[in-house]
C-alpha positions as CSV (number, residue, x, y, z in Angstrom):
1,X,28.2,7.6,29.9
2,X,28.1,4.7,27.4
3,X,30.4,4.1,25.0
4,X,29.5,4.6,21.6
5,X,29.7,1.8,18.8
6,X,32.7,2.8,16.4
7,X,30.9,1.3,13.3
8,X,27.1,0.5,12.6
9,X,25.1,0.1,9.9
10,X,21.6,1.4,8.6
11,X,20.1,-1.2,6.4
12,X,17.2,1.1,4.9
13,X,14.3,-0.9,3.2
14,X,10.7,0.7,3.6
15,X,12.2,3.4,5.6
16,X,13.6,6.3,2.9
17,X,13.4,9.1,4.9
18,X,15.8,10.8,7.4
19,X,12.5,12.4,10.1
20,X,11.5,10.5,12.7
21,X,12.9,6.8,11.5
22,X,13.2,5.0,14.7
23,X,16.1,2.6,13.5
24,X,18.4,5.7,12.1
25,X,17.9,7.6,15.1
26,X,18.7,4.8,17.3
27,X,22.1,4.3,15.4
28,X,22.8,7.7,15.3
29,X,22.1,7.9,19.0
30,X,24.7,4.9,19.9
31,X,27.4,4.9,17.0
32,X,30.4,7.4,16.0
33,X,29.4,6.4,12.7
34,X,26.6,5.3,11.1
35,X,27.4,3.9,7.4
36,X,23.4,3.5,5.6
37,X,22.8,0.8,2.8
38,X,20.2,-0.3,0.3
39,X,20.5,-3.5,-1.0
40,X,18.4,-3.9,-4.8
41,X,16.8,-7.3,-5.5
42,X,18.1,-8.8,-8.1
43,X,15.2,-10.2,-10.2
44,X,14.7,-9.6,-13.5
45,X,12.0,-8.8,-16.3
46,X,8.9,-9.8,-14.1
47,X,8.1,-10.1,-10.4
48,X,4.9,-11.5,-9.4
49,X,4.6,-8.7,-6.9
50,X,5.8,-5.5,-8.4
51,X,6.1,-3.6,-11.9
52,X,8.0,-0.9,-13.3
53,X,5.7,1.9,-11.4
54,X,6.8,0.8,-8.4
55,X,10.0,-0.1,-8.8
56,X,10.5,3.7,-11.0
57,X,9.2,5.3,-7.8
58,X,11.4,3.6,-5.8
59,X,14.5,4.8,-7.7
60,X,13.5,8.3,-7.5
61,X,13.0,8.0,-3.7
62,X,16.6,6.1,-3.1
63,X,17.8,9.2,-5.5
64,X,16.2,11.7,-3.1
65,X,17.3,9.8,-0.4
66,X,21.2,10.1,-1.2
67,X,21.2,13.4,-1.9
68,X,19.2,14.1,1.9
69,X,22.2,11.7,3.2
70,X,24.7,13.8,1.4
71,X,23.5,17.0,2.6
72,X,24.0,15.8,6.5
73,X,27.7,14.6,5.1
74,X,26.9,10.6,4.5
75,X,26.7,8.4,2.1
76,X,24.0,5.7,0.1
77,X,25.8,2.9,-0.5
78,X,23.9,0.3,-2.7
79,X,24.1,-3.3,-3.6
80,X,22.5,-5.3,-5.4
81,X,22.2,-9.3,-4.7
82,X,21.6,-12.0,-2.4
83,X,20.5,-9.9,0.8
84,X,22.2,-11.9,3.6
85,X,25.2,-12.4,1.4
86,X,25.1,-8.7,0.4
87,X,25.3,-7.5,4.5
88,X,27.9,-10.1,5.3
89,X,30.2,-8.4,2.5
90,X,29.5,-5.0,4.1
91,X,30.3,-6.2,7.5
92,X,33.4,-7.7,6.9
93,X,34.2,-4.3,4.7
94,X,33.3,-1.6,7.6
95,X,34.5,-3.9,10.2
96,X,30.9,-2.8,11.9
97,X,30.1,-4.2,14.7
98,X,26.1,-3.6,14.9
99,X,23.3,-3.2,12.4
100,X,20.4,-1.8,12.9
101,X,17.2,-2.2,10.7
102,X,13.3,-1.6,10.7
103,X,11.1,-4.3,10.9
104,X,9.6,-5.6,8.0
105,X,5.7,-5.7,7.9
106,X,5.7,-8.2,5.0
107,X,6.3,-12.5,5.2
108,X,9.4,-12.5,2.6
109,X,11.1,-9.2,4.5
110,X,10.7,-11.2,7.9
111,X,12.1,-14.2,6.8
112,X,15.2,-12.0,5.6
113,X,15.4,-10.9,8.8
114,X,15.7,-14.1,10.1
115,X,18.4,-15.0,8.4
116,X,20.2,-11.3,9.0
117,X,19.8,-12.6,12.7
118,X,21.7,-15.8,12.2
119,X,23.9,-13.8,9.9
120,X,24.9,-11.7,13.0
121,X,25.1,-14.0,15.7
122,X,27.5,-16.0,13.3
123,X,29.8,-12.6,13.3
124,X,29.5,-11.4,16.6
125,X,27.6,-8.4,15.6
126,X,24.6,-7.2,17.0
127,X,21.1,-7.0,15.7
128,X,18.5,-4.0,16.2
129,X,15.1,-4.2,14.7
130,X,13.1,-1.3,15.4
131,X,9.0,-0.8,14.9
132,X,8.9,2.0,12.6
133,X,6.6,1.0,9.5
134,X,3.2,0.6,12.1
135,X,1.9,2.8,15.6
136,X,1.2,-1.1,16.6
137,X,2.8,-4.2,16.1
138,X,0.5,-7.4,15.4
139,X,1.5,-8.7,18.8
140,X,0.3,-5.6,20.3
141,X,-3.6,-6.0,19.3
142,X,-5.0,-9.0,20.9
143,X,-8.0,-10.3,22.0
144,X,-8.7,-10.7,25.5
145,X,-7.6,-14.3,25.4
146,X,-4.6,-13.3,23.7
147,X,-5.1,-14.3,20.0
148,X,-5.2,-12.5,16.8
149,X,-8.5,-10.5,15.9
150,X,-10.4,-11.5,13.1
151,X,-12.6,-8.5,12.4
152,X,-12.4,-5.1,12.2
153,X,-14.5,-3.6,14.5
154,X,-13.1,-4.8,18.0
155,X,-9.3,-4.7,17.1
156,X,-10.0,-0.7,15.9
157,X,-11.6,-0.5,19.9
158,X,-8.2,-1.6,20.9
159,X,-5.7,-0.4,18.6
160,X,-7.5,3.2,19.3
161,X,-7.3,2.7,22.9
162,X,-3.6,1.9,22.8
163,X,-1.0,4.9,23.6
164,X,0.5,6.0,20.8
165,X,4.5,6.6,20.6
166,X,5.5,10.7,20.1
167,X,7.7,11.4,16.7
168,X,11.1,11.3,16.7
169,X,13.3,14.2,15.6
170,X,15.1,14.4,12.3
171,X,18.8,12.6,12.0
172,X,21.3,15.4,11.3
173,X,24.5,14.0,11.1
174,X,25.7,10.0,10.8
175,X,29.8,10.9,11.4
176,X,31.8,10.5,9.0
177,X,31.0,9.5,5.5
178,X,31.8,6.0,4.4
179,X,35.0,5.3,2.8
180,X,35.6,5.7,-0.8
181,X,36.8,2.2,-0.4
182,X,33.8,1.1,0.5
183,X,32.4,0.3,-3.2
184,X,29.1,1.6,-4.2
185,X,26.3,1.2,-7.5
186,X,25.4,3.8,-9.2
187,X,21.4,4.8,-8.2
188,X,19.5,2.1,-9.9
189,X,16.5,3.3,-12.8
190,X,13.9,0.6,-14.0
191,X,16.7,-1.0,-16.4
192,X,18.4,-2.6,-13.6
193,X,15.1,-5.0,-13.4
194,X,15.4,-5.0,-17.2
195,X,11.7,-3.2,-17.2
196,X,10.9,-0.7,-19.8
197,X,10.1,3.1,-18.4
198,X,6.6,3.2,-17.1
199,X,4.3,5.3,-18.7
200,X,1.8,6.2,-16.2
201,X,2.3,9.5,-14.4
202,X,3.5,9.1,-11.1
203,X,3.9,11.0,-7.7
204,X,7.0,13.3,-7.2
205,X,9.4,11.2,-5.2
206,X,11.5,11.6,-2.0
207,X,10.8,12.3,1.3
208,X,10.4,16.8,1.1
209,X,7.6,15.7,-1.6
210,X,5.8,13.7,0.3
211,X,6.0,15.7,3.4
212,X,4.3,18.2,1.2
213,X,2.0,15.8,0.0
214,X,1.2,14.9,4.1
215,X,1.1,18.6,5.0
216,X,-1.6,19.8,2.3
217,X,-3.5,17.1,3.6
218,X,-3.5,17.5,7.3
219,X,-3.5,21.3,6.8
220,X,-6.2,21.5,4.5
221,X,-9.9,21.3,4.6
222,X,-9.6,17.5,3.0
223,X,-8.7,15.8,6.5
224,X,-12.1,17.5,8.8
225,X,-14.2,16.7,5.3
226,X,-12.7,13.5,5.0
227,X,-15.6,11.6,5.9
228,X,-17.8,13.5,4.0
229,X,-15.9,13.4,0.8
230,X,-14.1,9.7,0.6
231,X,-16.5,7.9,-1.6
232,X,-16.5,10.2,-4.4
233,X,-13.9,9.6,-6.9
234,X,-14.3,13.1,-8.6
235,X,-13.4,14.9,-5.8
236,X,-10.1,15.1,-4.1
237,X,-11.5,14.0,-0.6
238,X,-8.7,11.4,0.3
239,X,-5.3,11.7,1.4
240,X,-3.4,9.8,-1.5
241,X,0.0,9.2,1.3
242,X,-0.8,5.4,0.6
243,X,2.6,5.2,-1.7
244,X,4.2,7.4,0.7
245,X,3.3,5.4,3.9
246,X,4.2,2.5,1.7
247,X,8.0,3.8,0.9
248,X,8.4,5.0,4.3
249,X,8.7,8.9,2.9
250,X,6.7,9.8,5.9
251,X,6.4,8.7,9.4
252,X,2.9,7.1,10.4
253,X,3.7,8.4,13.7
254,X,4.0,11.7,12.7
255,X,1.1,11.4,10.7
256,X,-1.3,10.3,13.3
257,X,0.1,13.0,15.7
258,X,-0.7,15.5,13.3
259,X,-4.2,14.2,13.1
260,X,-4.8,14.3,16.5
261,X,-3.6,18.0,16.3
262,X,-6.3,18.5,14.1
263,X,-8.8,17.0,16.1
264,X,-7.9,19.2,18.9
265,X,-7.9,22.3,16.9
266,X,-11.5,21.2,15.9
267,X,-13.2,21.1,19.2
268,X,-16.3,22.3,19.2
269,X,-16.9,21.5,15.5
270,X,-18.7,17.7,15.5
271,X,-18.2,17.0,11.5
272,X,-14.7,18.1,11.4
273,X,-13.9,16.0,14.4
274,X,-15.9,12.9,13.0
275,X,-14.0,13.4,9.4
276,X,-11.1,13.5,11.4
277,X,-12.1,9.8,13.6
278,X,-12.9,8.4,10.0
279,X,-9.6,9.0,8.8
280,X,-7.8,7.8,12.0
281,X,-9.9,4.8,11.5
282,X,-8.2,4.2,7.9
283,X,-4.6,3.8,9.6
284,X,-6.0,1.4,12.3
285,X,-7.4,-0.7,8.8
286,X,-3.6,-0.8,7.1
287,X,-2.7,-1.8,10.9
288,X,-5.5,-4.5,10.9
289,X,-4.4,-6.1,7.0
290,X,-0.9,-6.0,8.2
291,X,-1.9,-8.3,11.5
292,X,-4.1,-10.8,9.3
293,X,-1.5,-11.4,6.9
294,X,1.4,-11.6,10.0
295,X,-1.3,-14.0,11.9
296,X,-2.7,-15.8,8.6
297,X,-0.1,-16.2,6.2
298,X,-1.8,-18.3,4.0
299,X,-4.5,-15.8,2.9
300,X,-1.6,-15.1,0.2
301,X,-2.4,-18.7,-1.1
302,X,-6.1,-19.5,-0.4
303,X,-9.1,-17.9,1.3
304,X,-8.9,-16.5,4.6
305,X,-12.7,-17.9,5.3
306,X,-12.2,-21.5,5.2
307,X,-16.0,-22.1,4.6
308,X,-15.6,-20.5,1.3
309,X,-12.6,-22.4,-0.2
310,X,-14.8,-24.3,-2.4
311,X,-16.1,-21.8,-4.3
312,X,-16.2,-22.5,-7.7
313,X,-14.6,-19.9,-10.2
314,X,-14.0,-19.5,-14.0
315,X,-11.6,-18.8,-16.3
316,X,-12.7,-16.0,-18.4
317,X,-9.6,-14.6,-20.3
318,X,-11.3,-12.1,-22.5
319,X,-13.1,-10.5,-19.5
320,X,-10.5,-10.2,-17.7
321,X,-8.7,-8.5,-20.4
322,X,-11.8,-6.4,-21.4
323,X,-11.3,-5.6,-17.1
324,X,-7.9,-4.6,-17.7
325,X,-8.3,-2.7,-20.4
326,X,-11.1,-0.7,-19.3
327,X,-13.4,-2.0,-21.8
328,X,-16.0,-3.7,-20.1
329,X,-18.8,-1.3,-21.0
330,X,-20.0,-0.6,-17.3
331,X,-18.4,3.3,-17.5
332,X,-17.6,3.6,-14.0
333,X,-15.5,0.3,-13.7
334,X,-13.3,1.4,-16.9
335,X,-13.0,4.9,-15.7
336,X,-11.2,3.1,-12.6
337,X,-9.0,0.5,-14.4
338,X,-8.1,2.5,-16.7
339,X,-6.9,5.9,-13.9
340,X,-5.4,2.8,-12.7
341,X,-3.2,2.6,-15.7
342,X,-2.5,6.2,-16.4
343,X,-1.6,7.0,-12.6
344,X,-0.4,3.7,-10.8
345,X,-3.1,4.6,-8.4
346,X,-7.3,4.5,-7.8
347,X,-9.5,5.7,-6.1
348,X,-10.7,3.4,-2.8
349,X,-14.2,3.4,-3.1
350,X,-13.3,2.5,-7.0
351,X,-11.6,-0.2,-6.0
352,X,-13.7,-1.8,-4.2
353,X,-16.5,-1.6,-7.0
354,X,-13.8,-2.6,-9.6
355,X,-12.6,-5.7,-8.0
356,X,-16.4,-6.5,-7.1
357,X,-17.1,-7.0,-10.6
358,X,-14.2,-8.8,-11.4
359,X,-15.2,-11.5,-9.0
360,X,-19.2,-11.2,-8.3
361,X,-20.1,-10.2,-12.4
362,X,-16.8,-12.3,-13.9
363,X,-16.8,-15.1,-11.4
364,X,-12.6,-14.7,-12.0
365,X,-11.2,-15.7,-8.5
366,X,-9.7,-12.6,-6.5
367,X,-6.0,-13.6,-7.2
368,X,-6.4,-12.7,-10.7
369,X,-6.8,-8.7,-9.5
370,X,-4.7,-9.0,-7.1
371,X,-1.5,-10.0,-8.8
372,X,-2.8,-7.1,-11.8
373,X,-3.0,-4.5,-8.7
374,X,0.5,-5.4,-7.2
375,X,2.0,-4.8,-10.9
376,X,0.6,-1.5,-11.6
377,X,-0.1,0.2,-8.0
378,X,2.2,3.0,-6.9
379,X,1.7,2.3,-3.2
380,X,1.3,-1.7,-3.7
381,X,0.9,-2.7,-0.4
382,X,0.3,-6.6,-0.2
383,X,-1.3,-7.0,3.3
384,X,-4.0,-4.4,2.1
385,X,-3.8,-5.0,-1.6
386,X,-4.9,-8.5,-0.2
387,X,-7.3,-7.3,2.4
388,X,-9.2,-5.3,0.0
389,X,-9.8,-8.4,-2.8
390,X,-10.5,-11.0,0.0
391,X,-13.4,-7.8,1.5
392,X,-14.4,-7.6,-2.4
393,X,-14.6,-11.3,-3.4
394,X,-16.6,-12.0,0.2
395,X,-13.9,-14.2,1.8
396,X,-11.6,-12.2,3.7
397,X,-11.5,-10.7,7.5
398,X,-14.1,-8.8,8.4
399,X,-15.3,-9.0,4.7
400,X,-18.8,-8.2,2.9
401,X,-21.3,-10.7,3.2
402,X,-20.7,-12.5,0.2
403,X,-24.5,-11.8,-0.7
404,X,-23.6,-8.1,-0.9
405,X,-23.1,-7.9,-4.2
406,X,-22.2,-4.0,-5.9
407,X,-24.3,-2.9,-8.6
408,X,-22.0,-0.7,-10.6
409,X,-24.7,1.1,-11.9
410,X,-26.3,2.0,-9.0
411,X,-22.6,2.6,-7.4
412,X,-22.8,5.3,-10.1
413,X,-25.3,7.4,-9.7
414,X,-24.6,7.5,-5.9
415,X,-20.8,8.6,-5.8
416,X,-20.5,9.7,-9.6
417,X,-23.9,11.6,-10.3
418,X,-22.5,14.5,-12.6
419,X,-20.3,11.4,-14.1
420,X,-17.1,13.7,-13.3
421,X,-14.8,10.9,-13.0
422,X,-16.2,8.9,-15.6
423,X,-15.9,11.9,-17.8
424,X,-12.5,12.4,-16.7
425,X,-11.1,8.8,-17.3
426,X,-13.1,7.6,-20.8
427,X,-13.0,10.4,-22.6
428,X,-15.2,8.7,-25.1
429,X,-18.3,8.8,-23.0
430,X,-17.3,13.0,-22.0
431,X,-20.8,14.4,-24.3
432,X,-22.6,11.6,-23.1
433,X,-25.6,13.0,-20.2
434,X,-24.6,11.4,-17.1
435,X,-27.2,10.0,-16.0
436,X,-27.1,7.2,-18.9
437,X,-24.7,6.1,-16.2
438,X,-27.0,5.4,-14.1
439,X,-28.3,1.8,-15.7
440,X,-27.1,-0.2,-18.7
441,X,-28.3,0.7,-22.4
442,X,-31.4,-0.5,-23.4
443,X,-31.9,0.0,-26.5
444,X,-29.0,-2.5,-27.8
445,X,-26.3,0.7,-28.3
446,X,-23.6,1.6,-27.2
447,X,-23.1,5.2,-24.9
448,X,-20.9,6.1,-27.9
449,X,-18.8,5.5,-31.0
450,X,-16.2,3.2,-29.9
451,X,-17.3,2.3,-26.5
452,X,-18.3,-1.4,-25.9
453,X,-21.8,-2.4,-25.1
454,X,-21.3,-4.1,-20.9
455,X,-19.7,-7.2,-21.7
456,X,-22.1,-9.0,-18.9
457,X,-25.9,-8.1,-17.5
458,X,-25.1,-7.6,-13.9
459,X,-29.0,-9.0,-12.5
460,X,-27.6,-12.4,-14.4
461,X,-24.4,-12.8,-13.2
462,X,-25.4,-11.6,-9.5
463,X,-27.7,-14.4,-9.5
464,X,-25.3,-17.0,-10.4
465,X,-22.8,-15.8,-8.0
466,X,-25.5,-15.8,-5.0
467,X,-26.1,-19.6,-6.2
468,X,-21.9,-20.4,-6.8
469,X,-21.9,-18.9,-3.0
470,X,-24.9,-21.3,-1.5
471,X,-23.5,-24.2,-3.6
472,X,-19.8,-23.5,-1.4
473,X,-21.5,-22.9,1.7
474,X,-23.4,-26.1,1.9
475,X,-20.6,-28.5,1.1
């Protein structure tokens, strides 16, 4: 029998949950007592990544997350600081002798690690990193000569054909609860960054929510109509566990388990099994951003096509605020910028039509809505938060051909035909007959009192960007 560690620690980070998290159960499994921490960054007022709809949800999942830990007899203990320096006080405070973490899908979070690992070899304590936050590590999908994919199509082949790990059971205990020595802050709100309260209405928090959330999905007839419902924005034909996978409240284990439950269930039943592929399919493409930013790096900085790093841009600060805003006069694109604002969240499909227009009708470069995503998205995810703008602008992975080029209006009256979501989202435009939707205004009016007039003729500025494109291409 081995001997158990006295002393560990948890270091929780995009992990908040207590079912199957492969780095808690593995402490559990080799420590007397497990003593789980949560270290807030210390920035303040702005982050170029984050905003206070994140960082309000996050609060309200480290609350639900203490009181789980509580309930099984443990503890939260939180810090707020310099990370390494943070763990080092913690060590030298328990007197623990291992930590144990979850590896970080993310560049910054795996440089952190780095220095946790020197950290720890300094000490003489030992280091576990677990895979927890993917089914498949980047290393784990290569090519046949052993390099990093660079489109979609192939890496799905393999990822799909990999095995898959089984769920781990809930932790129930962690030992003893931490000292009252051992100092702790109180659960952080928004103020801690020194951001105001956020006013868009947000997901319930914590990991029983989101469990929910994952179960009236799976269970409902949303997962076998998945594929036949996505693309339109009115109906509620997606799963919406993107801010859960992001915080960890759920396991992406469990949740492709639960799939292929589905999928067995629906034998016999080709649509239902093909919705339920589709959706699959969507967790191999978070697993496919997630490699091209581990492998490429620099698509954070520049282009991931490096054919298409000369493409010229503009500056266009009033249409980008009239994008912001919602007031761009193309009803579809303001419906989703501005469910963006009132929910920290959007529709996929509307995403990729928004931040089409920002960079094929504006010509504004892709960074520009990417950095406005990260500070308003509920489940801000960078690798796919990046993914999606390089696919949009034409010069990502396994993007569009840049001469694909969205027509909003057209986008319209294929996934919006009643104008449901339009309706929903610019009130404004709610007695207007949907299908004046369906192409811009031609008799110099606007759809309605107070609604702009489209701030750009999309035949126009798809032209030019066709010709910005060739111009790039040819250098």
């Amino acid at each position: 029998m081995l001997t158990k560690t006295p002393v560990s620690l948890h270091w929780f980070r995009r992990d908040l949950r207590l079912t199957d998290n492969t780095a808690l159960h593995a402490a559990q499994t080799a420590s007397t007592q497990v003593i789980p921490f949560y270290v807030l960054s210390s920035w303040k007022k702005a982050h170029a990544w984050t905003g206070p709809n994140r960082q309000h949800f996050l609060c309200g999942n480290l609350e639900s997350l203490a009181k789980n830990l509580e309930a099984i007899g443990s503890r939260l203990i939180i810090r707020s600081g310099e990370t390494v320096s943070e763990i080092e006080r913690l060590i030298r405070e328990t007197g623990a002798t291992a930590l144990y973490t979850n590896r970080d899908p993310d560049p910054y979070g795996q440089t952190i690690e780095t220095h946790v690992i020197a950290l720890c070899n300094k000490l003489g304590v030992a280091f576990h990193t677990c895979k927890d936050a993917v089914l498949h590590q980047p290393q784990e999908v290569l090519t046949g000569n052993g390099g990093p994919y660079r489109v979609f199509t192939p890496y799905s082949k393999n990822w799909l054909s990999l095995p898959k790990a089984q769920p781990l059971s809930k932790v129930r205990t962690l030992g003893d609860a931490p000292s009252p020595k051992i100092k702790s802050l109180p659960l952080p709100t928004v103020v801690h960054w020194h951001l105001p309260e956020p006013t868009a209405t947000l997901p319930t928090p914590g990991e029983k929510a989101a469990r929910d959330r994952m179960k009236t999905f799976v269970d409902s007839v949303r997962l076998p109509r998945y594929e036949e419902t996505r693309n339109f924005p009115s109906v509620p034909g997606t799963s919406q566990l993107s801010p859960d996978l992001r915080y960890g409240l759920i396991s992406i284990r469990e949740l492709y388990h639960r799939c292929q439950q589905a999928l067995a269930q629906a034998g016999g039943q080709p649509a239902a099994q093909s919705g339920i592929n589709t959706y699959i399919k969507e967790l191999a493409w978070r697993e496919f951003y997630m490699a091209v930013l581990h492998f490429y790096p620099e698509v954070l900085e520049t282009d991931f096509n490096p054919d298409l790093r000369g493409v010229s841009w503009h500056q266009d600060p009033a249409g980008l605020a009239a994008w912001k805003e919602g007031r761009t006069g193309f009803p579809l694109v303001d419906a989703g910028m501005r469910q963006l604002l009132a929910t920290g969240w959007m529709h996929n499909r509307v995403r990729m039509i928004v931040s089409m227009f920002l960079t094929k009708d504006l010509h504004v470069h892709w960074m520009e809505g990417e950095s406005h995503f990260m500070q308003l998205l509920v489940d801000g995810e960078i690798a796919s938060n990046n993914g999606g703008w390089q696919w949009s602008a034409g010069t990502g992975a396994d993007a569009a051909p840049w001469f694909r080029i969205q027509n909003p209006w057209t986008q319209t009256k294929r996934y919006d035909p009643e104008g449901k979501y339009i309706k929903t989202w610019v009130p404004e435009l709610k007695d207007v007959p949907a299908e004046m939707f369906f192409a811009p205004p031609t008799n110099g009016l606007p759809l309605a009192k107070g609604y702009p007039l489209p701030i750009v003729d999309h035949a126009t500025e798809r032209d030019r960007t066709l010709q910005r494109f060739k111009v790039a291409t040819k250098r």
